[in-house]
C-alpha positions as CSV (number, residue, x, y, z in Angstrom):
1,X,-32.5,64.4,-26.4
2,X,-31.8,67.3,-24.0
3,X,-35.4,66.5,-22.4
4,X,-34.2,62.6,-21.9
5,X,-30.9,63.9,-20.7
6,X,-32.2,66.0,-17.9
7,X,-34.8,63.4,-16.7
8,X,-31.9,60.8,-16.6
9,X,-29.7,62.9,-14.4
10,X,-32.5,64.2,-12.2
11,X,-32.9,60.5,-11.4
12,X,-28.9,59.8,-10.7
13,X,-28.4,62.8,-8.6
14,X,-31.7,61.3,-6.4
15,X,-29.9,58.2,-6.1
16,X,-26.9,59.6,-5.4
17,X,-28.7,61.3,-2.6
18,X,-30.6,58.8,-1.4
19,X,-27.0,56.7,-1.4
20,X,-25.3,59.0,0.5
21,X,-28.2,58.9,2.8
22,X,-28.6,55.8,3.7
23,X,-24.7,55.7,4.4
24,X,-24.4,58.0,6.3
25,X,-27.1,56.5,8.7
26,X,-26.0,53.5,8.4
27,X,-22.3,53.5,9.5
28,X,-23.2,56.0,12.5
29,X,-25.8,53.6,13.9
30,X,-23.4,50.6,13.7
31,X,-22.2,49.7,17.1
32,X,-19.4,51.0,18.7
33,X,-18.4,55.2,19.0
34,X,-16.0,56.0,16.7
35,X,-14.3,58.7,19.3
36,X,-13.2,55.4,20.9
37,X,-10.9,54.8,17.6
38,X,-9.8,58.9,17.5
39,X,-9.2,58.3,21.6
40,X,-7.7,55.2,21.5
41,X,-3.7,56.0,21.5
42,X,-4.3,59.7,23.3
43,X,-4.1,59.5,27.1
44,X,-6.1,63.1,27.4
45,X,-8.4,64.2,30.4
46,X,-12.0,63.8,30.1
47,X,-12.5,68.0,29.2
48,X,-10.0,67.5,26.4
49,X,-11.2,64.9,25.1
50,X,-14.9,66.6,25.5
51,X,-13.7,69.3,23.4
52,X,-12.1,67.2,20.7
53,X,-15.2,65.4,20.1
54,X,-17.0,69.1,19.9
55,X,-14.3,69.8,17.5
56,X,-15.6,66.8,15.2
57,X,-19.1,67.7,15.6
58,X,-19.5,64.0,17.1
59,X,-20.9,65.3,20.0
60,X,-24.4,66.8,18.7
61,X,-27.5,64.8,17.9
62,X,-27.3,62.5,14.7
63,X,-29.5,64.7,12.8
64,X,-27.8,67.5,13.7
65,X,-24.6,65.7,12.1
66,X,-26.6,64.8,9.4
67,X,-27.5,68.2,8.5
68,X,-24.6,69.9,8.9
69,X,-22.7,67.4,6.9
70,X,-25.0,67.6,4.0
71,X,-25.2,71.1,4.0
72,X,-20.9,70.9,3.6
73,X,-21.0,68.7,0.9
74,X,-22.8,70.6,-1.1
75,X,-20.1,73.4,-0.7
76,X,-17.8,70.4,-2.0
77,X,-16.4,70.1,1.6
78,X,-16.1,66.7,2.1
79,X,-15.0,67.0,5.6
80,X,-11.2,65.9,7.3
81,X,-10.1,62.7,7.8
82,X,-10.4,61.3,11.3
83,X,-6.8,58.9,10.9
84,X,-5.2,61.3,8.4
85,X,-5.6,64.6,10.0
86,X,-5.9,65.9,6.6
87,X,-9.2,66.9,4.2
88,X,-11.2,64.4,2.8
89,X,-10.4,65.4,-1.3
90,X,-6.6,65.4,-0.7
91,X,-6.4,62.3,0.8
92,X,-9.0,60.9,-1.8
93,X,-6.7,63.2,-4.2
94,X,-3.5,61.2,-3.3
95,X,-5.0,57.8,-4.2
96,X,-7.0,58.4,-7.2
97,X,-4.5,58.0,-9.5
98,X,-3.5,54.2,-8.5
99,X,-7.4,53.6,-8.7
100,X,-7.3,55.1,-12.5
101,X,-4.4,53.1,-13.8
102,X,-5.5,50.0,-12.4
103,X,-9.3,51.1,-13.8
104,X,-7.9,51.6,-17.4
105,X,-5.5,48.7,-17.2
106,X,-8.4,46.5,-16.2
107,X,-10.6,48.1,-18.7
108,X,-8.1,47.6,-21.7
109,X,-7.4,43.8,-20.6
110,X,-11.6,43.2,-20.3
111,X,-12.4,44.9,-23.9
112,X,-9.5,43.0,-25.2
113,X,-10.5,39.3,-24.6
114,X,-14.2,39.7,-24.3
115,X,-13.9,40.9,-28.5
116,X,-11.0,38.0,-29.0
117,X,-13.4,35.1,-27.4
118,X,-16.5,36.7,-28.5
119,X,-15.3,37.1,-32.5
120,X,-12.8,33.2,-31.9
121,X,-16.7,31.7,-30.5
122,X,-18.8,33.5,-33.5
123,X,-16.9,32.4,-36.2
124,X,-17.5,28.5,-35.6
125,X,-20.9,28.6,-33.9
126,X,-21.3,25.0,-32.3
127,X,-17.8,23.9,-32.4
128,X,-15.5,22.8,-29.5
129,X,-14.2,25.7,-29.6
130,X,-17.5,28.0,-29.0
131,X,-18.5,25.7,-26.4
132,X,-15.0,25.4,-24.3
133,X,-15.2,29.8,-24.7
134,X,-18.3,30.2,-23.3
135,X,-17.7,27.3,-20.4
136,X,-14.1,29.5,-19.5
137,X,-16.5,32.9,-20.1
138,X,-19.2,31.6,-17.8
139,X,-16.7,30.6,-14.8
140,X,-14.6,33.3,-14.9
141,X,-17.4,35.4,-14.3
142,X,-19.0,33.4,-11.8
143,X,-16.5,33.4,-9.8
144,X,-15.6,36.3,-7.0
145,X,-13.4,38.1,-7.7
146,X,-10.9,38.1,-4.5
147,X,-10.7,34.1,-5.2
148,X,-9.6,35.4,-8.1
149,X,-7.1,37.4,-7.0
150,X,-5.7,34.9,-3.9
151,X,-5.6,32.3,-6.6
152,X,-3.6,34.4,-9.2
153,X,-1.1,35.2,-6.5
154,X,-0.7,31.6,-5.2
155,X,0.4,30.3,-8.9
156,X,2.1,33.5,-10.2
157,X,3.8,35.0,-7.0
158,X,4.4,31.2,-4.8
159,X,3.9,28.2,-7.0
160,X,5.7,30.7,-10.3
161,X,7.4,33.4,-8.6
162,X,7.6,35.6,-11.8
163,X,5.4,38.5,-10.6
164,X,4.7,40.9,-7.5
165,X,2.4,39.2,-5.5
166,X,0.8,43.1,-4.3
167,X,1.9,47.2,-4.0
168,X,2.4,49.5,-6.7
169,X,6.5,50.0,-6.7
170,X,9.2,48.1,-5.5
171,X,11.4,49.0,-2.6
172,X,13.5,51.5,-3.3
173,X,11.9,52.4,-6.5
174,X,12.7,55.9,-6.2
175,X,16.3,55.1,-6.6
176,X,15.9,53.9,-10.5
177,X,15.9,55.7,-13.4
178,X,12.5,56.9,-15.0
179,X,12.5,54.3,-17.8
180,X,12.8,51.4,-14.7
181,X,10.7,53.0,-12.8
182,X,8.2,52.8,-15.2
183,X,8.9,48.9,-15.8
184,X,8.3,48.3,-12.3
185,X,5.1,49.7,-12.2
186,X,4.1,48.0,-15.5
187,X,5.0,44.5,-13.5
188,X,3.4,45.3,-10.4
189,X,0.0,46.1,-12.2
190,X,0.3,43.3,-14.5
191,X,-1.5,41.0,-12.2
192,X,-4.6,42.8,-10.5
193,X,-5.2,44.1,-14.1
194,X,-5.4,40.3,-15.5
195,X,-7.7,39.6,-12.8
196,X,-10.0,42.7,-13.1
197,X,-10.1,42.2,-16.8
198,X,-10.6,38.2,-16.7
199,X,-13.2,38.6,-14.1
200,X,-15.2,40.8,-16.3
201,X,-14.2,39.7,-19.8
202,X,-17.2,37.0,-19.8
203,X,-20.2,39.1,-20.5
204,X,-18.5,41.2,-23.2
205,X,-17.4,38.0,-25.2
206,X,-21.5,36.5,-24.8
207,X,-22.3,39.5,-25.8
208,X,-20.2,40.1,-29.0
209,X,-20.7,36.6,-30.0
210,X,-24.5,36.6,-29.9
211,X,-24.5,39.8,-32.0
212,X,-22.2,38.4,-34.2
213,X,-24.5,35.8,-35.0
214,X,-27.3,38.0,-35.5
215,X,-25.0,39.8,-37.6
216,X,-22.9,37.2,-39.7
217,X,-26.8,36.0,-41.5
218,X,-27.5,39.3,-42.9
219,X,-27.8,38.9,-46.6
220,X,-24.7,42.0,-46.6
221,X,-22.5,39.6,-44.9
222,X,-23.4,36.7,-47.3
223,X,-23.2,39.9,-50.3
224,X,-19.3,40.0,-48.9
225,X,-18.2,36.4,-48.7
226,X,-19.8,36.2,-51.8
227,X,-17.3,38.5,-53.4
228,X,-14.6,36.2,-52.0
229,X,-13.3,38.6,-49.4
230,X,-11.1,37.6,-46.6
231,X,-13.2,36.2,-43.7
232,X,-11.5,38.4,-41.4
233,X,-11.9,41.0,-43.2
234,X,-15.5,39.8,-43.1
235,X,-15.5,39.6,-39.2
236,X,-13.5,43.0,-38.4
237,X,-14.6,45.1,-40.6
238,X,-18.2,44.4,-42.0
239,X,-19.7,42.4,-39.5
240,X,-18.0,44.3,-36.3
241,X,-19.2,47.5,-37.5
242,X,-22.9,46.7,-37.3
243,X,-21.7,45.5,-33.5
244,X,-19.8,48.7,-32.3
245,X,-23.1,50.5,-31.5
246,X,-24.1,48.4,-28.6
247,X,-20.8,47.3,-27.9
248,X,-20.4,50.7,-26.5
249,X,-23.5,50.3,-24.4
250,X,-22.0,47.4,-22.6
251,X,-18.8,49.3,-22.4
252,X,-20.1,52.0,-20.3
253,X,-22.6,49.5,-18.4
254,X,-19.7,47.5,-17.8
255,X,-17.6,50.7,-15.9
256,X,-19.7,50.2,-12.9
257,X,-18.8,46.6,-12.4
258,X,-15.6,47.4,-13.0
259,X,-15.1,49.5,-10.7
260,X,-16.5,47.0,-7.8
261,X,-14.0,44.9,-9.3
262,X,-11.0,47.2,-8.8
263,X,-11.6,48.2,-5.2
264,X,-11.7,44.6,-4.0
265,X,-8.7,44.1,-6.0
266,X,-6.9,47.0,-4.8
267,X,-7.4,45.3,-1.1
268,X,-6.2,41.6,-2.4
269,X,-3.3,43.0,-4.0
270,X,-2.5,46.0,-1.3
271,X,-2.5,48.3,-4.2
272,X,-2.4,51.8,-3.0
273,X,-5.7,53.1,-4.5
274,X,-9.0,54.1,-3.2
275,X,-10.8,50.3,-2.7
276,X,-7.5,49.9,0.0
277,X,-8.2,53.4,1.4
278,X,-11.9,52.7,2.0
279,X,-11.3,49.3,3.8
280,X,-8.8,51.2,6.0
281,X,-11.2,53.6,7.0
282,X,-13.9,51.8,7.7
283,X,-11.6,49.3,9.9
284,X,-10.5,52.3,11.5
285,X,-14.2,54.2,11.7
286,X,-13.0,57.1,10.0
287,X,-17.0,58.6,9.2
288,X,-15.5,61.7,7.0
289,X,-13.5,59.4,5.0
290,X,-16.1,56.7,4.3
291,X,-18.4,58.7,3.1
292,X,-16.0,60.6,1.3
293,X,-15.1,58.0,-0.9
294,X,-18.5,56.3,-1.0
295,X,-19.7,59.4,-2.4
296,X,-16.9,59.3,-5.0
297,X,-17.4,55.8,-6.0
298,X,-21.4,56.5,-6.5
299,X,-21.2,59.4,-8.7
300,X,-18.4,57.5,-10.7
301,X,-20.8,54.2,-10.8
302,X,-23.9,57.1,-11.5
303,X,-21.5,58.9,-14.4
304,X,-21.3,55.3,-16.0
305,X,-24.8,54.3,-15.9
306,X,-25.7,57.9,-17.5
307,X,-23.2,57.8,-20.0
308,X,-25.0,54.0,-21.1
309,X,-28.5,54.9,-20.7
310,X,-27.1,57.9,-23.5
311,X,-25.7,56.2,-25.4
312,X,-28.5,53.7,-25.9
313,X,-30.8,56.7,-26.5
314,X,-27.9,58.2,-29.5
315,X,-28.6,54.3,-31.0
316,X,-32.2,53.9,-30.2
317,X,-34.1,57.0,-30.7
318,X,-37.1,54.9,-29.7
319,X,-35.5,55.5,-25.8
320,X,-35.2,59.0,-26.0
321,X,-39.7,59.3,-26.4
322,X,-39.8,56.5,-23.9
């Protein structure tokens, strides 16, 4: 196991580089310079703005960049924020925990209705029911997921103005007590959560209604109704336990997604969190901070795949020799 873990995150931390890399590259070779963006609202003579550009290193040969900021972010120094004036990890820092709550909000509302379709389709296999599940299922998760979000805000926020159509707090939120601040938060996140979770909810339900099936013919299953228990007993505790193994594969597979999901949320819904933050910098060509969060969103998406491909190897030990 320790031998399958090692070889596993050798391989992330080479894509993670390899990421990082190709970023890097690819946002410095785009067109425009972006000491034009740091200039643009400073009326300085050409020497001072000569040695501000020396100051940020933009000056030197791309490879030279390259190489010296490689050789900071290994020293976890992430570099300072062009627009912010401030380093990379605190601005990153100040964000992060919008990003979270939206992330486990999300998460919560996905697991939720993916195992209430997937078990509701399972038990009547064939019915109207199963059918109308996995029609809903397959267009939810067709669909992208800022039409999504524009479309939740047009019915719940214009057409039904009975939530926040974007932002984490209200105006003068700081005002309220702690108990009502808390309930404003709760109904600002109410919305981007129900469309991160309703845009990834349709392959959780597939999945736990195919293994379900696969599951609800094994002669123990037949050995229980036979007994005449409950059939939801049945379902939730016999039949979902044999499911719960790989259901925890697809729940760390389906971080990843997830998290693509949140940070185009995040800019639908102008939620404060590090998706917004990103599409900021990279309108305003902030190099430090785009690859700042990049990086934080690829070892997050990295963290998830390793902690599937693990536990797929704890449940298969066929994997772990592969």
């Amino acid at each position: 196991m320790i031998r399958f873990f090692l070889r596993r995150l050798a391989a992330s931390l080479l894509l993670l580089y390899l990421v990082l890399t190709a970023v890097f590259f690819l946002i410095h070779l785009a067109p425009g310079d972006p000491a034009a963006f740091l200039l643009n609202d400073l009326r300085l003579p050409p020497e001072q703005q000569e040695n501000l550009k020396r100051t940020y290193g933009l000056d030197r040969p791309l490879p030279v960049q390259y190489a010296r900021w490689m050789a900071a972010t290994l020293r976890g120094d992430w570099g300072r924020s062009f627009s912010y004036q401030r380093p990379v990890t605190q601005v990153i820092g100040d964000v992060l925990p919008a990003t979270l709550l939206l992330a486990a909000a999300g998460l919560l509302v996905e697991q939720a209705l993916g195992l209430a379709l997937g078990i509701a389709a399972a038990r009547r296999p064939g019915s109207a029911t199963d059918h109308w599940i996995r029609i809903v299922a397959l267009f939810l998760y067709s669909q992208p997921i800022f039409w999504l979000g524009l479309m939740a805000i047009l019915l719940f926020s214009l057409v039904w103005p009975v939530l926040p159509a974007g932002h984490l707090r209200s105006i003068g939120a700081e005002d309220l007590s702690p108990v009502a601040r808390v309930l404003d938060v709760l109904h600002h996140l109410f919305l981007p959560a129900l469309v991160v979770g309703l845009a990834t909810c349709g392959p959780v339900s597939r999945f736990v209604r195919g293994s379900l099936l696969d599951v609800l013919g094994q002669e123990h299953i037949r050995a229980s109704r036979a007994k005449g228990l409950p059939e939801s007993r049945v379902i939730w505790v016999h039949a979902l336990r044999n499911v719960l193994a790989p259901l925890l594969q697809i729940f760390a597979v389906s971080l990843s997604s997830l998290l693509g999901g949140v940070i185009v949320v995040e800019v639908v819904f102008s939620w404060p969190g590090l998706g917004r933050l990103t599409f900021e910098a990279i309108l305003s060509r902030d190099y430090p901070l785009i690859l700042g969060t990049t990086a934080f969103s690829a070892v997050a998406i990295l963290f998830a795949s390793l902690l599937a491909d693990l536990g797929h190897a704890l449940a298969d030990p066929r994997v772990r020799d592969a």
